[in-house]
Structures are given as structure tokens and as C-alpha cells.
C-alpha positions in Angstrom: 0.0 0.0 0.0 2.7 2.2 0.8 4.1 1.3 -2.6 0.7 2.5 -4.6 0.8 5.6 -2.4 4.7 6.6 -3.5 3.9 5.7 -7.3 0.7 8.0 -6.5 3.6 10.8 -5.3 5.7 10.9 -8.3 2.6 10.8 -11.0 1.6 13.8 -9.1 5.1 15.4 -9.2 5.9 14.2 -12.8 2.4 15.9 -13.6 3.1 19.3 -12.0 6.6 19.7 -13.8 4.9 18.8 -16.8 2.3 21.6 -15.7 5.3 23.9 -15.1 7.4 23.0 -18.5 4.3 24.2 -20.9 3.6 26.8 -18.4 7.3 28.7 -18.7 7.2 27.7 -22.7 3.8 29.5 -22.9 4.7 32.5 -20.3 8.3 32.7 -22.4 5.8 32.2 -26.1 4.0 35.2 -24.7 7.0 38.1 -23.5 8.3 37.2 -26.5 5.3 38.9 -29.1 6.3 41.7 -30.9 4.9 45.1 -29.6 2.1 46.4 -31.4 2.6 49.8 -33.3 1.3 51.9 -31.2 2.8 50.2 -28.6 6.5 50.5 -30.2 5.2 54.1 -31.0 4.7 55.1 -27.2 8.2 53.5 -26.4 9.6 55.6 -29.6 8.0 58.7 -27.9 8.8 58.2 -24.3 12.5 57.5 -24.9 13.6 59.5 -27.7 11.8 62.5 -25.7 14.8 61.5 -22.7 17.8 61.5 -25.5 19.7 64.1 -27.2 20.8 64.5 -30.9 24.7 64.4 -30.6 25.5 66.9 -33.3 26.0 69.3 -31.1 23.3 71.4 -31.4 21.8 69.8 -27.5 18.4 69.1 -28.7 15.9 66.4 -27.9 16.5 64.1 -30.6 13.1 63.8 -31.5 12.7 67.6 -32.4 16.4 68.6 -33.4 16.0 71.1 -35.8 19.3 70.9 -38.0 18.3 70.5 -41.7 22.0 69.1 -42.0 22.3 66.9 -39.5 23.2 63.6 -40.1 23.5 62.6 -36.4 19.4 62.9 -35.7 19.0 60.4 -38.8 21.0 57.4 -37.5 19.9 57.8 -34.1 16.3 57.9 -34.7 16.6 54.9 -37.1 18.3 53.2 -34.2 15.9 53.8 -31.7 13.2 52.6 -34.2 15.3 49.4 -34.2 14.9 49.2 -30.8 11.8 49.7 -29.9 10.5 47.1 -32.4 12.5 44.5 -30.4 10.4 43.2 -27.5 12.7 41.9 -25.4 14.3 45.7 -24.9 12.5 47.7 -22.1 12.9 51.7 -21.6 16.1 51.3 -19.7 17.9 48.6 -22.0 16.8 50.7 -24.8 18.7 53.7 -23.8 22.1 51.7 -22.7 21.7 50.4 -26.2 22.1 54.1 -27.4 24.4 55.1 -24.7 26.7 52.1 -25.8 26.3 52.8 -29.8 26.2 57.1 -29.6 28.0 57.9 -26.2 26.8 59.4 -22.9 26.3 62.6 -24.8 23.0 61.1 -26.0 21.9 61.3 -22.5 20.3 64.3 -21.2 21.5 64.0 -17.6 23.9 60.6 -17.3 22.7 58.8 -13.9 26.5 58.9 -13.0 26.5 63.2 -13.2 27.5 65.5 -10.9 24.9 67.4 -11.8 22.6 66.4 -9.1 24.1 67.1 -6.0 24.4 70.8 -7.4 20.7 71.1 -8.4 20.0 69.6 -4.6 22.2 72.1 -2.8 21.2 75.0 -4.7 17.5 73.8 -3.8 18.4 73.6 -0.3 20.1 77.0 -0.7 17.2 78.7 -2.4 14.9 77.2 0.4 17.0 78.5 3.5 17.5 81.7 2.0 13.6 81.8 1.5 12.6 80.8 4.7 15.4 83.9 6.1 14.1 86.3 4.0 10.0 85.4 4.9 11.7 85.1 8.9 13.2 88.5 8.8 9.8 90.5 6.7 7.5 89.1 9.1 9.0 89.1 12.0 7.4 92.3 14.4 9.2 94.3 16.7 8.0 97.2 19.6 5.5 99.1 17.7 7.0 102.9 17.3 6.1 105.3 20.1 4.2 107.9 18.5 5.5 111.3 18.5 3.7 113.8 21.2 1.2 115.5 19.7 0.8 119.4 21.2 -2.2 119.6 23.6 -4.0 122.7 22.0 -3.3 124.3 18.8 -3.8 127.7 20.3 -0.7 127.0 22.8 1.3 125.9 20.0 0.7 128.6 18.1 1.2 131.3 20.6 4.5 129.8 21.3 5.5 130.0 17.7 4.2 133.8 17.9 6.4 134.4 20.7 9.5 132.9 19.8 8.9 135.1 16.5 9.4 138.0 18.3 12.4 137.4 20.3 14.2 136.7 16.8 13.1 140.2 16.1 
């Protein structure tokens, strides 16, 4: 009985990695489909709009404006390569044009020290900010207010008087 019971076992294993076998060949049949065109067209889009033309001119490649540029030309038709290929994602796609056109086809390279300047001068904007908003609202005393005469008349009559010594 225990025999029956360990044959039982291994039909059940043999039947799950069966199971798994056409599971991971349909799972791999699937990822591998080609994008659809609009699909492929999104990805063109999305990426090229992260890249630069590398003729100089520091463009986005996908609106460079050169009429001579022969740089926008091969990228573009590069990244169209790419994009058709469905086993490429965003990030693969763009070390693909990083390793074929340079880090200059990058707009900011992840490895820049460009960021930790753009985050201090943040910071920097932000504290000189918050001094500036400290030092216009902050209230002192209020002013005294200056003594105003009693009575006109007296006022007067002293002005009338010390006239007259000048005289």
C-alpha cells in the first residue's frame, strides 16, 4: 500500500513539472510577441523624448531642428530598431544608445554630478527663503508715537512768541 501511495507521489510530481514545462514555454511564447505599433510608438516617444541629438546642437533628438544633421538620422533609425524588439525595455533601450552614440545622447547621465548641485542649490534657495520670509514678518516694539501738542492755540502762541524774540 505504501508502494501505490509513493507511485501516486511521483505521477503527481511528474504531472506538476509537466504543468510547469508548458507553463514557462507559454509564459516565455507570450514576453516574446512583438509590440504592437502603437505600442512601439509610445516607447519611440517616451525614450527619444529622454535623448539628445549628438550633433552638437543639444536638442531632444526627437525635435532637433538641423536641416544638415546627419546625427538625428541614424539615431532615430536606431531607436526605431529598438523599440521594435520586444525583449528591450525603456532602460535597456537607452544603454543600447548610450553604448552605440556615447553618454552625450543622454540628457543627464545617472553617474552626473549634476545632481548634487541642483539639490544644494534647492536647499540654498529654500533657506534663503525661509530667512528672508523670517526677517519680513517678524514684528518688533511698535513705534512710540510722537507727542502730539495739547491745544493748537498754545502751540501757536509759542511759535508767535519765539517770533518775536528773533526780532
Amino acid at each position: 500500500m505504501n508502494y501505490q501511495a509513493a507511485g501516486g507521489g511521483r505521477k503527481a510530481a511528474g504531472a506538476q513539472a509537466l504543468l510547469m514545462l508548458v507553463f514557462a514555454l507559454f509564459a516565455s511564447g507570450l514576453s516574446a510577441q512583438d509590440r504592437t505599433p502603437d505600442q512601439a510608438e509610445l516607447l519611440y516617444q517616451q525614450v527619444g523624448d529622454q535623448l539628445f541629438c549628438i550633433c552638437g546642437c543639444r536638442e531632444p533628438l526627437l525635435s532637433c531642428s538641423h536641416n544638415v544633421c546627419g546625427a538625428k538620422d541614424e539615431e532615430r533609425k536606431f531607436l526605431r530598431e529598438l523599440v521594435g524588439d520586444s525583449k528591450l525595455d525603456a532602460a535597456a533601450i537607452k544603454q543600447q544608445m548610450v553604448e552605440r552614440f556615447g553618454k552625450g545622447v543622454m540628457q543627464v547621465p545617472e553617474e552626473s554630478n549634476l545632481y548634487p548641485i541642483l539639490i544644494g542649490a534647492g536647499l540654498l534657495l529654500l533657506g534663503a527663503f525661509g530667512v528672508a520670509f523670517r526677517v519680513l514678518t517678524r514684528r518688533g516694539p511698535a513705534p512710540e508715537a510722537a507727542p502730539q501738542p495739547a491745544e493748537d492755540s498754545e502751540f501757536e502762541a509759542r511759535i508767535a512768541r519765539e517770533l518775536k524774540e528773533l526780532e
